[in-house]
C-alpha positions in Angstrom: 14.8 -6.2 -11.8 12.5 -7.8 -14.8 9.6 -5.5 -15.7 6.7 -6.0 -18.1 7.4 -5.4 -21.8 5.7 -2.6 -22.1 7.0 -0.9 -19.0 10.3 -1.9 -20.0 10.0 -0.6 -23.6 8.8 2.9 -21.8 11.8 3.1 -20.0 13.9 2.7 -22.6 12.0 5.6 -24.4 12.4 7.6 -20.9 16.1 7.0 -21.1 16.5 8.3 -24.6 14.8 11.6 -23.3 11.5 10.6 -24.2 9.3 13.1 -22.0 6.0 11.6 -22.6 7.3 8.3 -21.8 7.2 9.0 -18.3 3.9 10.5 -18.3 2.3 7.2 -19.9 4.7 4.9 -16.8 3.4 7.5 -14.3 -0.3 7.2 -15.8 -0.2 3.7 -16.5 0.0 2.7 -12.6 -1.7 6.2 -11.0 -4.9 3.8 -9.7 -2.8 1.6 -8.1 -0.8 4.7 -6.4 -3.6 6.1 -5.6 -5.1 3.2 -3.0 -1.8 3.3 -1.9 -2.6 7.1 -0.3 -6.0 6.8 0.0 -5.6 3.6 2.5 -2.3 5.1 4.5 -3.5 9.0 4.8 -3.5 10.3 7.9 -7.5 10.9 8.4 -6.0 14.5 10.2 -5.0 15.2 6.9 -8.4 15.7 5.3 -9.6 19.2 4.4 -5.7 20.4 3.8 -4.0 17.7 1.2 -6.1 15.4 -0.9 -4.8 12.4 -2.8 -4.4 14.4 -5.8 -2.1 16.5 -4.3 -0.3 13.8 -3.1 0.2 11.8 -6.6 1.3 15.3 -8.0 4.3 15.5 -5.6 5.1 12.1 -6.3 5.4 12.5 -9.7 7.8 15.3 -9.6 9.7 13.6 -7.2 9.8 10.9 -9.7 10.6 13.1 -12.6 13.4 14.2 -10.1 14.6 10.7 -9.4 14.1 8.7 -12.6 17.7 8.9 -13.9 18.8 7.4 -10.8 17.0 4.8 -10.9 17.6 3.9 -14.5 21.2 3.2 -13.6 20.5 0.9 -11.1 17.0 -0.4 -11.7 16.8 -3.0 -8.4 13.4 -2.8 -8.0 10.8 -3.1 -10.1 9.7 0.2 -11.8 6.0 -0.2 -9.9 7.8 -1.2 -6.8 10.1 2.0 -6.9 7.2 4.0 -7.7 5.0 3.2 -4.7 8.5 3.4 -2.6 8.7 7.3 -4.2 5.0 8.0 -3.3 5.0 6.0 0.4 8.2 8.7 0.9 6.0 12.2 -0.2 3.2 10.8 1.6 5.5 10.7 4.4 7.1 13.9 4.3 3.6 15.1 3.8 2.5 13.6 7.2 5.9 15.5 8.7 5.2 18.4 7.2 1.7 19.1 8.1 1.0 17.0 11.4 4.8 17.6 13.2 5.0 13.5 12.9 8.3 12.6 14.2 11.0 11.5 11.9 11.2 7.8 13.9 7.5 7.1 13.7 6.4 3.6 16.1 3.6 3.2 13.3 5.8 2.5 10.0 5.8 0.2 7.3 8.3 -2.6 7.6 10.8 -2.6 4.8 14.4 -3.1 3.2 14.7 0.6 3.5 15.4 2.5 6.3 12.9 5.7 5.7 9.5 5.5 7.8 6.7 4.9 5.8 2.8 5.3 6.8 1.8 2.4 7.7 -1.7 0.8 7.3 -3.9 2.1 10.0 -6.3 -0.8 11.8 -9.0 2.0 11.4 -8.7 2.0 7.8 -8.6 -1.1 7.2 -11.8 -1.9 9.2 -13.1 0.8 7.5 -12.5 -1.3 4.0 -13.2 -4.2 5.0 -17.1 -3.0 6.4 -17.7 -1.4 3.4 -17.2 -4.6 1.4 -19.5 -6.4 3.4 -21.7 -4.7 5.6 -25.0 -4.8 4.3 -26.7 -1.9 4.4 -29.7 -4.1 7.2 -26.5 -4.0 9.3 -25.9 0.0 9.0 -26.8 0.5 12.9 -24.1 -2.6 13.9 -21.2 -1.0 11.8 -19.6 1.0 14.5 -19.5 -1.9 16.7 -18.2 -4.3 14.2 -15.2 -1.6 13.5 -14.2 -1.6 17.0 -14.3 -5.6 17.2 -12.6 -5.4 13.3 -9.9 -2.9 14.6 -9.4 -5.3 17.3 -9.0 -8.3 15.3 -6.1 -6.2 13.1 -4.4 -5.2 16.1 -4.1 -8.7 17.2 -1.9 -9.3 13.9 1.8 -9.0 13.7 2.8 -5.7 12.0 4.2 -7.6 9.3 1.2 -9.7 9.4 -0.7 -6.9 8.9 1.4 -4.8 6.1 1.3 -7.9 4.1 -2.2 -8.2 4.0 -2.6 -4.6 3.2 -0.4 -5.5 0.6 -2.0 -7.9 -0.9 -6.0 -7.6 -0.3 -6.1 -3.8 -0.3 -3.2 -2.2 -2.8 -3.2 -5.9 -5.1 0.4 -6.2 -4.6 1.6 -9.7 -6.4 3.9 -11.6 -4.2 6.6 -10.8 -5.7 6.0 -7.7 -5.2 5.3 -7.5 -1.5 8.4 -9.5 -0.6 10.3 -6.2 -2.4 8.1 -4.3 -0.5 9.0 -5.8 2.7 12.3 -7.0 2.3 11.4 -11.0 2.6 11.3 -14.0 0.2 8.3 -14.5 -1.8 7.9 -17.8 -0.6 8.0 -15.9 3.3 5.6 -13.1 2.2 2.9 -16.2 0.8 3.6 -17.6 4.2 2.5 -14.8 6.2 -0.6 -13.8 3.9 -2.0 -16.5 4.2 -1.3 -16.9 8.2 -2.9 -13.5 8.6 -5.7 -14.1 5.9 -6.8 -17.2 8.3 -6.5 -15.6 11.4 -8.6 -12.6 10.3 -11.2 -15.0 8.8 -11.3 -16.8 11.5 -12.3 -13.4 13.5 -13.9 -12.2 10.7 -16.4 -15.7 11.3 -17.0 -14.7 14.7 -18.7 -11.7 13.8 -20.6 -13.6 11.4 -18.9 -12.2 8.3 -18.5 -14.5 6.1 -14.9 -13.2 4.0 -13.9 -16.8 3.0 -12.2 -15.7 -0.2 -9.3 -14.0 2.0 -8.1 -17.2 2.2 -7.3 -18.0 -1.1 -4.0 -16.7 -2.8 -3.9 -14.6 -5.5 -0.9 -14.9 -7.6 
């Protein structure tokens, strides 16, 4: 799997034994891990692991792990990353909230581990604080419900994918890994739940025309 230059040229300093190469890879996409937690936490989670915590068991998993996937690199190092951290965050969720191995709320993907998926209430959540003004504070919790509503209505692909793409930033190319589709498939079904959500998102008189437009 092709991966920037500069990832690519840490890699090969990984594979020669290079240990701060890692550390730079691992640093070099931490935000990006990061929304990934922060938007699939388990909200019961607060007060016992934080994010932190979380990106520090991912990365010695993936200090654990890296020599395996340098000898068959299919994904993308990012991809393989966030497929490391969605699998701590998991085992996080098992650990400390008894959630059953065979979760109904997973993340759909090529793999067959359950992953956290992308809670409606979260993403209401985001979506409000992006545009909610603050004249509209007293009208956010029904706006949620009515949000929440609007998400639940989606597929759960539907709904991962735009996760994916509006939330974590995830190129297409990179959701289709992700998810286990074609690109072409994954544009397809961003931009069918981008519209749908607009279109509820218009009904509450918010306007969030920009969802609409792909971002490469």
């Amino acid at each position: 799997m092709t991966n920037d230059p500069e990832t690519q040229q840490l890699l090969e300093r990984a594979r020669d034994g290079d240990e701060r190469a890692l550390s730079d890879l691992f640093t070099r996409y931490q935000r990006r891990l990061e929304r990934l937690v922060e938007l699939r936490m388990d909200r019961r989670m607060q007060g016992r692991v934080g994010t932190s915590d979380v990106i520090q068991e991912a990365y010695i998993e993936v200090a654990r792990k890296l020599a395996d996937y340098l000898k068959d690199p299919r994904l993308s190092f990012f991809v393989w990353l966030r497929l490391v951290t969605s699998q701590t965050l998991t085992h996080l969720h098992q650990f400390h909230l008894g959630t059953k191995k065979r979760d109904a709320r997973i993340e759909i993907s090529i793999y067959q581990d359950p992953f956290p998926e992308s809670a409606s209430e979260t993403l209401a959540a985001k979506l409000l604080g992006d545009f909610t003004s603050p004249s509209k504070a007293a009208e956010r919790g029904e706006l949620k419900a009515r949000l929440q509503e609007a998400l639940n209505s989606l597929a759960p692909m539907d709904r991962e994918v735009l996760a994916l793409r509006h939330f974590e930033h995830l190129t297409l190319v990179e959701c289709a890994q992700v998810l286990g589709i074609q690109p072409p498939a994954a544009s397809k079904r961003y931009i069918r739940a981008a519209l749908r959500l607009r279109d509820a998102l218009k009904r509450m008189g918010i306007d969030w025309g920009a969802l609409s437009h792909d971002r490469a």
